[in-house]
C-alpha positions as CSV (number, residue, x, y, z in Angstrom):
1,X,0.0,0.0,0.0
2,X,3.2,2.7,0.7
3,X,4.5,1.6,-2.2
4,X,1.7,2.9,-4.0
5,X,1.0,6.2,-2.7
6,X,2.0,9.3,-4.2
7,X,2.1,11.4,-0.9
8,X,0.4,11.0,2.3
9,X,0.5,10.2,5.7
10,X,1.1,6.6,7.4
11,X,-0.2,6.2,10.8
12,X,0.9,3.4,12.9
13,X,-0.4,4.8,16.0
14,X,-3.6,6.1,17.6
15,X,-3.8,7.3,21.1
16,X,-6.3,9.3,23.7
17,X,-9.1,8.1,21.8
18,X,-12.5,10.0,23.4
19,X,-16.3,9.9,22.0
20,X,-17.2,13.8,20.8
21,X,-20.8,12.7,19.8
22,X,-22.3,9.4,20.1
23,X,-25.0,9.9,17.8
24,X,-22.5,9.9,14.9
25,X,-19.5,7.8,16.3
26,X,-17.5,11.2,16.2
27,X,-14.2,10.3,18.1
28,X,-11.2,12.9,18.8
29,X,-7.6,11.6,19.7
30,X,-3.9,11.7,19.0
31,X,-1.5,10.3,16.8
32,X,1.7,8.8,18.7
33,X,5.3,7.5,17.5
34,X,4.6,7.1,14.4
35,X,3.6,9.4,11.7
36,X,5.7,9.4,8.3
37,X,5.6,11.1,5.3
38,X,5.4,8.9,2.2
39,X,6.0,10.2,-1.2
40,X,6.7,8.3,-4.1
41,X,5.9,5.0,-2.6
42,X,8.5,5.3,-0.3
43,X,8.8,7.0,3.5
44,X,10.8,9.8,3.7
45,X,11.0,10.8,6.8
46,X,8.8,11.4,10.4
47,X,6.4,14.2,10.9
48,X,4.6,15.6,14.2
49,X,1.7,14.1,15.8
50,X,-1.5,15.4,15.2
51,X,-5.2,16.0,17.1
52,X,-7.9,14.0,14.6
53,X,-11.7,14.5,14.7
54,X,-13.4,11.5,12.8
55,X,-16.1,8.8,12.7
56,X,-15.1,4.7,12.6
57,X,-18.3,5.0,10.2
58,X,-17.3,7.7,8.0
59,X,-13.7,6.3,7.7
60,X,-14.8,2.8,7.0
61,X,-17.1,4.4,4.1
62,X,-14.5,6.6,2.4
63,X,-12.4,3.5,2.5
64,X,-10.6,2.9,-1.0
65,X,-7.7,-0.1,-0.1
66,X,-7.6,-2.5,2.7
67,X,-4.4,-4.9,3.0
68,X,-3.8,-8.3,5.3
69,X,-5.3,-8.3,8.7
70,X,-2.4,-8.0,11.2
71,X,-2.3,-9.0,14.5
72,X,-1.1,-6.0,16.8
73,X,-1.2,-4.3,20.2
74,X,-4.1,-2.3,21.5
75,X,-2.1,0.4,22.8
76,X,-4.2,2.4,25.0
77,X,-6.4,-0.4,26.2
78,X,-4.4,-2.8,26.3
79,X,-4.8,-3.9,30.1
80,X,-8.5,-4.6,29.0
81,X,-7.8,-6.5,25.5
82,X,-4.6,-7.3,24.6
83,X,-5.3,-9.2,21.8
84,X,-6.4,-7.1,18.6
85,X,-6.5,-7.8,14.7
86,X,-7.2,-4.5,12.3
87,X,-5.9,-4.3,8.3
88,X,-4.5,-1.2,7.6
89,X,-6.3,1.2,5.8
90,X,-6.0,3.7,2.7
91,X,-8.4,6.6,3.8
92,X,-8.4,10.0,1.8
93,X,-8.8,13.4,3.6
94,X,-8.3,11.5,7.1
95,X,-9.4,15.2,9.3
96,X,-6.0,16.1,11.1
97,X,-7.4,19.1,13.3
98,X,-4.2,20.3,14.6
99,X,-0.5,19.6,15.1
100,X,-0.2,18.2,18.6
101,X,2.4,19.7,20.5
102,X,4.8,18.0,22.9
103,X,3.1,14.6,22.9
């Protein structure tokens, strides 16, 4: 999926995830060690974290590639379920509200 993208972001880690509005799923949190630039199908370099403001729904509908399921670490929650499996995800116009300062 990098290897394929023109420019963008790859996230490889969501954090402080809180509900905004529960009649539309809206969820704010923070990206965490881990946000890199990829242009040309290749990663070029890390960029700051950043405050997001977006649905599961919405995401899951603007959807345009999904790769392997991978098993991986529910970072935040991970005392409760330590166990999680999620594919990553090619989502345009992901909302990034703000650059998130000294996370």
């Amino acid at each position: 999926m990098v290897a394929s993208t023109e420019r963008g972001l790859l996230l490889t880690c969501l954090w402080y995830i809180r509900e905004v509005d529960p009649a539309t799923l809206l969820l704010t949190g923070l990206t965490r060690d881990g946000v890199y630039l990829v242009e040309n199908g290749e990663v070029v370099g890390e960029v700051n974290n950043f405050r997001f403001n977006e649905s599961p729904v919405d995401l899951l509908a603007r959807a345009t590639e999904a790769g392997r399921t991978e098993r991986t670490l529910a970072r935040e929650w991970s005392d409760y379920f330590n166990r999680a499996a999620v594919p990553p995800l090619r989502i345009p116009d992901f909302n990034m509200s703000s650059v998130s300062k000294g996370v």
